[in-house]
Short mmCIF file of the C-alpha atoms (twelve columns), coordinates in Angstrom:
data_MODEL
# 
_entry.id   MODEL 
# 
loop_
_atom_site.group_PDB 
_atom_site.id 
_atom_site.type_symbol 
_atom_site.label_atom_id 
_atom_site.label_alt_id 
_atom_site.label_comp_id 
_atom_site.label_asym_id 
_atom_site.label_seq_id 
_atom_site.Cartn_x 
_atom_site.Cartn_y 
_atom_site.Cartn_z 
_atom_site.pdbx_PDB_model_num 
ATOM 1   C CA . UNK A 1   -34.364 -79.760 -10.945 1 
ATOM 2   C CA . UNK A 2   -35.717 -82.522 -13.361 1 
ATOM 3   C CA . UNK A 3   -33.566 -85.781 -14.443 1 
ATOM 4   C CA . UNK A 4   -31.829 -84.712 -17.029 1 
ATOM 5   C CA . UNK A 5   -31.161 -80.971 -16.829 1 
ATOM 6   C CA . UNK A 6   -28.196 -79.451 -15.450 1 
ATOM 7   C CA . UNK A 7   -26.969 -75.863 -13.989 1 
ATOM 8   C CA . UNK A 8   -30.519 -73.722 -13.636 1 
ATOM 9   C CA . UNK A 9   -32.670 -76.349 -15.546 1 
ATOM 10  C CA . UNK A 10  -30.485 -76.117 -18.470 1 
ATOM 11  C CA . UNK A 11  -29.001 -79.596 -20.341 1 
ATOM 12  C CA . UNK A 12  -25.847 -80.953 -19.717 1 
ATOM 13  C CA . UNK A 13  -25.072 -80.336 -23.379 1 
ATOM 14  C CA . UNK A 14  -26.175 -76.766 -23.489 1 
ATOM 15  C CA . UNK A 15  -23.840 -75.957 -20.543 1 
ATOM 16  C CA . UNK A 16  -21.158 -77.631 -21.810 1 
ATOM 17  C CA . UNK A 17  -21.332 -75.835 -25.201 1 
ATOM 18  C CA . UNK A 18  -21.581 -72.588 -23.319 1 
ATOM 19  C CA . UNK A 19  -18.621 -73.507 -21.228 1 
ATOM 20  C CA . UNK A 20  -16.798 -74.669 -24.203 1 
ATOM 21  C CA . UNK A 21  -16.979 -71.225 -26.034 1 
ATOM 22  C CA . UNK A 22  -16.384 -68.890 -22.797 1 
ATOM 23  C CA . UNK A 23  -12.897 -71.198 -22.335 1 
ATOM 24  C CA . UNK A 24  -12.177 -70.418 -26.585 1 
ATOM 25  C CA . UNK A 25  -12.868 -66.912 -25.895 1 
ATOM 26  C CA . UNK A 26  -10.452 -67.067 -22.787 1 
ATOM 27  C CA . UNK A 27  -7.979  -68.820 -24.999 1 
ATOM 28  C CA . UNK A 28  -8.154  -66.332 -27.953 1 
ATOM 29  C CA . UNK A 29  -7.905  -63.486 -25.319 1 
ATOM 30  C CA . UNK A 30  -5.589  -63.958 -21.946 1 
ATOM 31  C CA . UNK A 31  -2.200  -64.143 -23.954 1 
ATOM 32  C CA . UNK A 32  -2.845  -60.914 -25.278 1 
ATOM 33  C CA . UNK A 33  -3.737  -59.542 -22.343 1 
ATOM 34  C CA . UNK A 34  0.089   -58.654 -22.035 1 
ATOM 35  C CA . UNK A 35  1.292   -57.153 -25.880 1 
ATOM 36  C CA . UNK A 36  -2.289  -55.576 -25.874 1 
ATOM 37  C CA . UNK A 37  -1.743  -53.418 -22.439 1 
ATOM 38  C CA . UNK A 38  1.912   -52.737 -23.537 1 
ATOM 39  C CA . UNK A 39  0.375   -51.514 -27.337 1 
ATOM 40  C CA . UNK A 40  -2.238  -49.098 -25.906 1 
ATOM 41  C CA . UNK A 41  0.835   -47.413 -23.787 1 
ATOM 42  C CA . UNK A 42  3.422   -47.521 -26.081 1 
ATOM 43  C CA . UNK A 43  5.448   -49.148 -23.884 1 
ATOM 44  C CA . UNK A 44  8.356   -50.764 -25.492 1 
ATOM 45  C CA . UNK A 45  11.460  -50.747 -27.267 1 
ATOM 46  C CA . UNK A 46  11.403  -47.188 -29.244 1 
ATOM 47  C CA . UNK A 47  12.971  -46.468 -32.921 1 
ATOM 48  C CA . UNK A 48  11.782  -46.027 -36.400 1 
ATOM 49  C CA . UNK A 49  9.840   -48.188 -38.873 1 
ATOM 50  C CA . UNK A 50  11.188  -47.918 -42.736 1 
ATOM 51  C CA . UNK A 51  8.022   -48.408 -45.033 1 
ATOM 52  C CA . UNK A 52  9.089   -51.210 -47.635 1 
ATOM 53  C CA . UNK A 53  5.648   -52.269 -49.496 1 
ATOM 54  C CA . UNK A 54  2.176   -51.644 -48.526 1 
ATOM 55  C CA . UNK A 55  -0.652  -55.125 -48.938 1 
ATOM 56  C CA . UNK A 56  -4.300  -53.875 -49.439 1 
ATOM 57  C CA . UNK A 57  -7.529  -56.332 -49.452 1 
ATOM 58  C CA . UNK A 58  -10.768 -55.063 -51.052 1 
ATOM 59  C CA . UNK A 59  -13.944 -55.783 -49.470 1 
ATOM 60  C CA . UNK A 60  -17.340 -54.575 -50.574 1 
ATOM 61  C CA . UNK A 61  -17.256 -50.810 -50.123 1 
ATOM 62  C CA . UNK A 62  -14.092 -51.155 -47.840 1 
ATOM 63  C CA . UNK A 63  -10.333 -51.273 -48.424 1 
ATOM 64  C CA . UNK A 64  -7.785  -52.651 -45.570 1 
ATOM 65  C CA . UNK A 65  -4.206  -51.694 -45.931 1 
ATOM 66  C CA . UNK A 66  -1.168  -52.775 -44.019 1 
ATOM 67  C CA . UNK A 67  2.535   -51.635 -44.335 1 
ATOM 68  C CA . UNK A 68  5.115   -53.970 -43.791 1 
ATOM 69  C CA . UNK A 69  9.605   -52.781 -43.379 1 
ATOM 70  C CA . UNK A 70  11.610  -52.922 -41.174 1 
ATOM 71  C CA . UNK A 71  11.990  -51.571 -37.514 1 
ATOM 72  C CA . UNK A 72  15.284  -50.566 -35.777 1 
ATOM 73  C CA . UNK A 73  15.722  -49.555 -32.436 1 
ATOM 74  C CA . UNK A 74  16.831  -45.938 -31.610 1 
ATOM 75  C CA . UNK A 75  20.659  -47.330 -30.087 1 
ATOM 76  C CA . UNK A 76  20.497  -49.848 -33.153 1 
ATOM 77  C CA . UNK A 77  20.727  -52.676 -30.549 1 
ATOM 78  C CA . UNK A 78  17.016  -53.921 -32.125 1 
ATOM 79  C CA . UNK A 79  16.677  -54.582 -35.602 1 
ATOM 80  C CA . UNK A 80  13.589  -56.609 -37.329 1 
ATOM 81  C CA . UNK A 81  12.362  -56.745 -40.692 1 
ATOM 82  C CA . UNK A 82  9.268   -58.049 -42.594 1 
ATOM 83  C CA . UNK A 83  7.027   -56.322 -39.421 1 
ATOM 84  C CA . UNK A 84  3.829   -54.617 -39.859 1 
ATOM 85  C CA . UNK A 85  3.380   -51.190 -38.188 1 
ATOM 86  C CA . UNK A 86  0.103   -51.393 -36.649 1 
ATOM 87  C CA . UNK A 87  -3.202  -48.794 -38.000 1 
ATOM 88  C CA . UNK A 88  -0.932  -47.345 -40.788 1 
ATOM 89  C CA . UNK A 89  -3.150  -47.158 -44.119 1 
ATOM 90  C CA . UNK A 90  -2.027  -46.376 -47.636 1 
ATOM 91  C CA . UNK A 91  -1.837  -42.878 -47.433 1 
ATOM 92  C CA . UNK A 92  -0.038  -42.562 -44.485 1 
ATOM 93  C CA . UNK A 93  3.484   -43.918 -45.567 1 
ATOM 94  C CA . UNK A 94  5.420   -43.816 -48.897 1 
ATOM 95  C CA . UNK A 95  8.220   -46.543 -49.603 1 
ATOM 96  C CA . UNK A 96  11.503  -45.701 -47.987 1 
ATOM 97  C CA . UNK A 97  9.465   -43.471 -45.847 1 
ATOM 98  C CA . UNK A 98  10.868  -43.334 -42.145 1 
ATOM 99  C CA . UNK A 99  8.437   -43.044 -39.097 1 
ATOM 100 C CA . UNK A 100 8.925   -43.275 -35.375 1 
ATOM 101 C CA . UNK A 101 7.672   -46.942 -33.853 1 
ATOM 102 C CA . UNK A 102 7.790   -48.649 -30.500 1 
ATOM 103 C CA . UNK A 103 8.342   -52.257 -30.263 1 
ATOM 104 C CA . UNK A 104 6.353   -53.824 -27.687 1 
ATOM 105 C CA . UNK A 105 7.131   -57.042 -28.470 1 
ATOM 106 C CA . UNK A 106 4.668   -58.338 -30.864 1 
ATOM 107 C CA . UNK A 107 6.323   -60.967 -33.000 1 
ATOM 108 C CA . UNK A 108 5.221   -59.588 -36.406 1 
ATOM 109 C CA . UNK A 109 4.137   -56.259 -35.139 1 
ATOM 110 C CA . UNK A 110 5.481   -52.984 -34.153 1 
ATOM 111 C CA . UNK A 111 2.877   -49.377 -33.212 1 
ATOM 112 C CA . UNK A 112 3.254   -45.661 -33.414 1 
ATOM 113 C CA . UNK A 113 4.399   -43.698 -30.333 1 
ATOM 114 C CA . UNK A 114 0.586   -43.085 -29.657 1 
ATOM 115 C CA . UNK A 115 0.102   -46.662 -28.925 1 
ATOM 116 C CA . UNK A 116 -3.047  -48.479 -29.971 1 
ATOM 117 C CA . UNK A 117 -6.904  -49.428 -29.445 1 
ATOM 118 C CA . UNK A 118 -6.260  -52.621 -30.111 1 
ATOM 119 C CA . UNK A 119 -7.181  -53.986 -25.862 1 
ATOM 120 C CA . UNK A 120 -10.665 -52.902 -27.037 1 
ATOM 121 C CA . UNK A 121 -11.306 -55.724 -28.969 1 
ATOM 122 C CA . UNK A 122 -9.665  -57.986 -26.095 1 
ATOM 123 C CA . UNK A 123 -11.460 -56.435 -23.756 1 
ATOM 124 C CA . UNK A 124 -14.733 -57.571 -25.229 1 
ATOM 125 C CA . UNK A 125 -13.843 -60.622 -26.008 1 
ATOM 126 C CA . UNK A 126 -12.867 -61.791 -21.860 1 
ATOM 127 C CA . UNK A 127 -16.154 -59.513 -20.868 1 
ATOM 128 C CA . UNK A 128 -18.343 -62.040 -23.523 1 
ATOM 129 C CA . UNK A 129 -16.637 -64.953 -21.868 1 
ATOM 130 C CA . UNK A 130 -17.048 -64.217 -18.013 1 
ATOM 131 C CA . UNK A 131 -20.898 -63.056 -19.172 1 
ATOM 132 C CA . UNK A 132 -20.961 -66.449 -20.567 1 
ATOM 133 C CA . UNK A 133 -19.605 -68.063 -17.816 1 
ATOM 134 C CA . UNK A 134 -22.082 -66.304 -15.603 1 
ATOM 135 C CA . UNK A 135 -25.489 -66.862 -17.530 1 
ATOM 136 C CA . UNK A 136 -23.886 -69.929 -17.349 1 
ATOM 137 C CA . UNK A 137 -23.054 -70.915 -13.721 1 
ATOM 138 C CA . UNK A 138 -24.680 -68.130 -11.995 1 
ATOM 139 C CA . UNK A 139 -27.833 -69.257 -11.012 1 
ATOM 140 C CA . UNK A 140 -26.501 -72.612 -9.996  1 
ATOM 141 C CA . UNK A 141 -24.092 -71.272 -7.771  1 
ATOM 142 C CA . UNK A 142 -26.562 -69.305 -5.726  1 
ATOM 143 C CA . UNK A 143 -28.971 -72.228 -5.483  1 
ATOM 144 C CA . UNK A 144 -26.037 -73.675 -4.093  1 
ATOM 145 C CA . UNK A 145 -25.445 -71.364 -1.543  1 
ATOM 146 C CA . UNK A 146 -28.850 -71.039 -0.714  1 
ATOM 147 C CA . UNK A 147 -29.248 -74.618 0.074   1 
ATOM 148 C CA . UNK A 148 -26.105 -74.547 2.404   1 
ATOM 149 C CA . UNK A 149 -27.429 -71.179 3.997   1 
ATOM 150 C CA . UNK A 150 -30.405 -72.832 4.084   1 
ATOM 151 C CA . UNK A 151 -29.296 -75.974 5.595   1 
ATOM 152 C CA . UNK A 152 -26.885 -74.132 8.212   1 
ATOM 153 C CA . UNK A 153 -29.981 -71.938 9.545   1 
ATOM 154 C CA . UNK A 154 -32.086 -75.591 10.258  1 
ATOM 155 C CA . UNK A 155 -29.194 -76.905 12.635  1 
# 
């Protein structure tokens, strides 16, 4: 290794910037970890979601609706309002419309009894950190144990 360069010939700087996005990638995906697991099951609180008003955004060749109500639990012990359910579009709800919904404890978020792909996208976001982390730190760490094996087999 030159003066200079850090892990595997790489700079200081460069590793640092890699580590610094693999640890925002961690932040933005470990808490969900939790909700995300729980939405893909459907494993929560069940009831029904009341469709109040439906909020669309227009992209180029692309429209992205969400509808917002209100969710009560099915002993009435649970009651929210002003939550999104989760992958309904325009079509599928009318206002006043009643359909069934499982809290799982998102705070402005409740999901159909068929739960949700949603851990995809968390998924890839802690598999582009740790590949980070390992282009990384790999190739330092088994220089590093090299040398030691190394050094061990000259005793």
């Amino acid at each position: 290794m030159t003066a200079g360069s850090g892990a595997g010939g790489r700079s200081p700087f460069f590793i640092a910037v890699l580590t610094f996005l693999a640890v925002f990638l961690l932040f933005l995906a470990v808490p969900s970890i939790g909700p995300v697991v729980r939405a893909a099951r459907a494993d929560g609180v069940p009831g029904s979601f009341t469709a109040r008003r439906v909020e669309c955004v227009r992209h180029p060749g692309h429209e992205s609706c969400t509808w917002t109500g209100d969710f009560r639990s099915s002993d009435g012990a649970v009651r929210r309002t002003g939550v999104a359910l989760y992958g309904a579009d325009r079509d599928m709800l009318r206002e006043g419309q009643r359909t069934a919904a499982v809290d799982v404890g998102r705070q402005n978020r409740v999901y159909g009894p068929g739960g949700s792909m949603e851990w995809v996208f968390t998924a890839l976001l802690l598999l582009a950190a740790l590949g980070i982390l390992y282009a990384a730190y790999a190739r330092p760490v088994r220089n590093l144990l090299g040398a030691r094996t190394a050094a061990t087999a000259g005793r």
